[in-house]
C-alpha positions in Angstrom: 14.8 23.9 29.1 11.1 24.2 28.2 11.5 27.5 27.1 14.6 26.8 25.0 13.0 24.1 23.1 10.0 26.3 22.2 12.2 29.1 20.9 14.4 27.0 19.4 11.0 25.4 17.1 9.1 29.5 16.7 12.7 30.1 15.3 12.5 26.6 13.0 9.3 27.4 11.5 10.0 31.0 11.3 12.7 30.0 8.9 10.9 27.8 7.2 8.0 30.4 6.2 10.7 33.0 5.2 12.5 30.2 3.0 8.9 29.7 1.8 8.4 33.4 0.9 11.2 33.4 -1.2 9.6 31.7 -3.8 6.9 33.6 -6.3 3.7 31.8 -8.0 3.9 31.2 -11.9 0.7 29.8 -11.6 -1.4 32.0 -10.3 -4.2 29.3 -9.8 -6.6 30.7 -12.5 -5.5 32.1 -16.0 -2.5 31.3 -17.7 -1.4 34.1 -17.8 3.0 34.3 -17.4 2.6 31.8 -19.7 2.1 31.7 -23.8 2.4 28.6 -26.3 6.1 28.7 -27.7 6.6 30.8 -30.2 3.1 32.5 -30.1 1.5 35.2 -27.8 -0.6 33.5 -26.1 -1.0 30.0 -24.4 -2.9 27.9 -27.1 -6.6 26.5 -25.8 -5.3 22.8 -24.9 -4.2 24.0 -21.9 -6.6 25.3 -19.6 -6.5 26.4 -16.0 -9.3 26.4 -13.1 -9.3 25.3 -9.2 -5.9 25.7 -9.1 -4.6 23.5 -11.6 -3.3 23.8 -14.9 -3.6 21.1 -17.7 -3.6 19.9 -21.0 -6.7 18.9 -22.8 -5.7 16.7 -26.0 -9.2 17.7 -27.2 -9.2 21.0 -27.1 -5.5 21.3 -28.8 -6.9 20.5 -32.0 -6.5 22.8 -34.8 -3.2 24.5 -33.8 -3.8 25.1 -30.4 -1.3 22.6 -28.4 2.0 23.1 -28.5 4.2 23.4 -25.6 3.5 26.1 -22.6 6.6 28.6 -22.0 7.1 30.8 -19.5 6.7 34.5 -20.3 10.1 35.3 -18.3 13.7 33.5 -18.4 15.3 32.2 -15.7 19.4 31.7 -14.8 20.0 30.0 -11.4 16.8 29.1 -9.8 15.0 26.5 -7.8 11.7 25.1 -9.1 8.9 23.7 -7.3 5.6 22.5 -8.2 3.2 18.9 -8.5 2.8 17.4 -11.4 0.0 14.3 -12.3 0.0 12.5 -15.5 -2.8 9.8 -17.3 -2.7 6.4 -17.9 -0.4 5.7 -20.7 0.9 9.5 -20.8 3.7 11.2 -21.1 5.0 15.0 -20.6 8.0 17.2 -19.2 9.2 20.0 -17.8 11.8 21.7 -20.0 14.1 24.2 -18.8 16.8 26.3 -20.2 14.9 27.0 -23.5 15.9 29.4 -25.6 12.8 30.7 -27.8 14.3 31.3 -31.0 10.9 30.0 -33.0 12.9 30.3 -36.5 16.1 29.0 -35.5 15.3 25.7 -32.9 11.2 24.5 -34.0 10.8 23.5 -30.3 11.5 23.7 -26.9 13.2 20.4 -26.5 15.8 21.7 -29.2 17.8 23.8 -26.5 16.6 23.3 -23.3 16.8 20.1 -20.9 14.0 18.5 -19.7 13.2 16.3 -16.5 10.7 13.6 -17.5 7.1 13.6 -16.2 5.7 9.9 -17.5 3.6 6.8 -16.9 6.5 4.8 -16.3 4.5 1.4 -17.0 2.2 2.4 -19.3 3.9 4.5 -21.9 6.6 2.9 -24.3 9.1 5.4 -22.8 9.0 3.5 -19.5 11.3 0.7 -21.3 13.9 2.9 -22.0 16.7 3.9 -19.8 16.8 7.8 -19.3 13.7 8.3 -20.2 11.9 7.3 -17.0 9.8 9.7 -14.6 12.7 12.3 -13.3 15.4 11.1 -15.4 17.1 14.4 -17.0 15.9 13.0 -20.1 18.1 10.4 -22.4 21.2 11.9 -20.4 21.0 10.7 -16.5 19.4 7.8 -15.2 17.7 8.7 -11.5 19.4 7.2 -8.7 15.6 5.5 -7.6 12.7 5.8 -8.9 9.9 7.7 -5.7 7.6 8.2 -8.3 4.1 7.5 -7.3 1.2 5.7 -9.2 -0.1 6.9 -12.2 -3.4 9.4 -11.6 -1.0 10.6 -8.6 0.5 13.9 -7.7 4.2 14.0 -7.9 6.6 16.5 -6.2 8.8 17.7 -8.6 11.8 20.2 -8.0 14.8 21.3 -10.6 17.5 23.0 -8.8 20.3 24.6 -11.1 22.7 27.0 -9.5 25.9 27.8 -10.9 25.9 25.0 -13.3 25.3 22.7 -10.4 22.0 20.8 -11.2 19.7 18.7 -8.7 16.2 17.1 -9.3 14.2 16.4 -6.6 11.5 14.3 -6.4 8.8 13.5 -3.9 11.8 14.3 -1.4 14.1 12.7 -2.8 17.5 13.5 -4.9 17.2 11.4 -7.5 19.6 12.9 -10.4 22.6 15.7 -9.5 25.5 16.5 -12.1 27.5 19.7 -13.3 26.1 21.4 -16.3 28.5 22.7 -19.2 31.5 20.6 -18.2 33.5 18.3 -20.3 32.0 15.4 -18.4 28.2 16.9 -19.6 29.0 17.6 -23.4 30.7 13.6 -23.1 27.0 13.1 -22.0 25.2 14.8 -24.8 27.7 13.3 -27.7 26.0 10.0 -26.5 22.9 11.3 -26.9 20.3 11.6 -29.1 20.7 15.4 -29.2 24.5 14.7 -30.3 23.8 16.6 -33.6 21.8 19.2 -32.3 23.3 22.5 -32.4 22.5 24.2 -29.2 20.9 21.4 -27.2 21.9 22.4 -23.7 24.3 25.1 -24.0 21.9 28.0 -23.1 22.8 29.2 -19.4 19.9 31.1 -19.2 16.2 30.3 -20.4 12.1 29.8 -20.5 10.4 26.9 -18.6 8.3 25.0 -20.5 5.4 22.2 -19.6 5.3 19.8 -22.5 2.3 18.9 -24.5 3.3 15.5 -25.6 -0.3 14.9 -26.6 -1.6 13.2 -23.5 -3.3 14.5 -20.8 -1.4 15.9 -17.8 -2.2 18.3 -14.7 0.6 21.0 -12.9 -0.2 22.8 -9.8 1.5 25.1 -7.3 4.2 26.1 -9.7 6.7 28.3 -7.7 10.0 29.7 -8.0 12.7 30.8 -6.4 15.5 32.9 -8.3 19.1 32.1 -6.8 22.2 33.7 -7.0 
């Protein structure tokens, strides 16, 4: 029985490294490169990367160079994984599903859809409904609210398959819903994006980090591509 137990947990954790495998850095821990600001190159000097983490210095985004972080490649059905940390007061996002079009939608927020990363007592924000940490943003309230203190690292996980979406955070489901249904453009008429051509309708996109001018930290950024 001994001996079926112990295979039975070597084949458990095998499993779970070659899940873990699956996944591929987009953080690589010390440049940011896979990354460029939207609709430039490059990723502007507010956001800088060292000892593993990357984050966005309000300070050094002055003249022109904030602006939210894209990634360099677009993804379709995927599962996202990384920590995020935000500052007293602050308030960011990760935005998914963007479609960089620079001359046709100004910013990322104009297509894609974005789970919220904020200082749920400190920043106004926090006093509206749907636009609490891990609400999908202004359209789906999260079932609780795991988030922990402010100064914090948060897990954080967007799951989209199939136009089946799930957020995840700190363990915990707190938002799932079908994409591109009658039931989702119902939620986006009662919106704010209601009059925004192409708010959510891209099926395929960049991942974006958003400088909402505070100060926020990301780390081990990882995903996996699904089919």
């Amino acid at each position: 029985m001994t001996k079926v137990i112990t295979a039975i947990l070597i084949l458990s954790f095998t499993q779970i490294i070659n899940a873990q495998k699956d996944f591929k850095a987009l953080f690589d821990g010390k440049t940011t490169k896979g990354w460029h600001t939207y609709g430039k190159n490059n990723a502007g000097a507010g956001w800088k990367a060292e000892k593993g983490v990357l984050y966005f210095d309000p300070e050094a985004a002055k003249n022109g160079q904030g602006g939210d972080l894209v990634t360099d490649a677009p993804f379709e059905n995927f599962h996202l994984k990384l920590d995020w940390k935000i500052s007293e007061n602050g308030n960011s996002g990760i935005i998914f599903y963007v479609n960089e079009d620079p001359q046709k939608y100004e910013n990322t927020y104009n297509t894609g859809l974005e789970m919220q990363v904020l200082d749920n007592e400190g920043h106004p924000d926090g006093k509206i409904t749907k636009h609490r940490a891990g609400d999908l943003y202004d359209l789906i309230q999260s079932k609780s609210e795991p988030v922990k203190k402010v100064g914090e690292w948060n897990t954080a996980e967007i799951i989209s398959v199939k136009g089946k979406l799930t957020f995840i955070l700190n363990g915990v489901v707190v938002v799932e819903t079908t994409l591109w249904d009658d039931n989702f453009n119902t939620l986006i008429a009662q919106s704010k994006f209601a009059n925004w051509p192409g708010f959510g309708t891209f099926k395929k996109g960049k991942i974006a980090l958003q400088d909402h001018g505070n100060k926020v930290w990301y780390r081990n950024v990882v995903i996996k591509e699904l089919k």
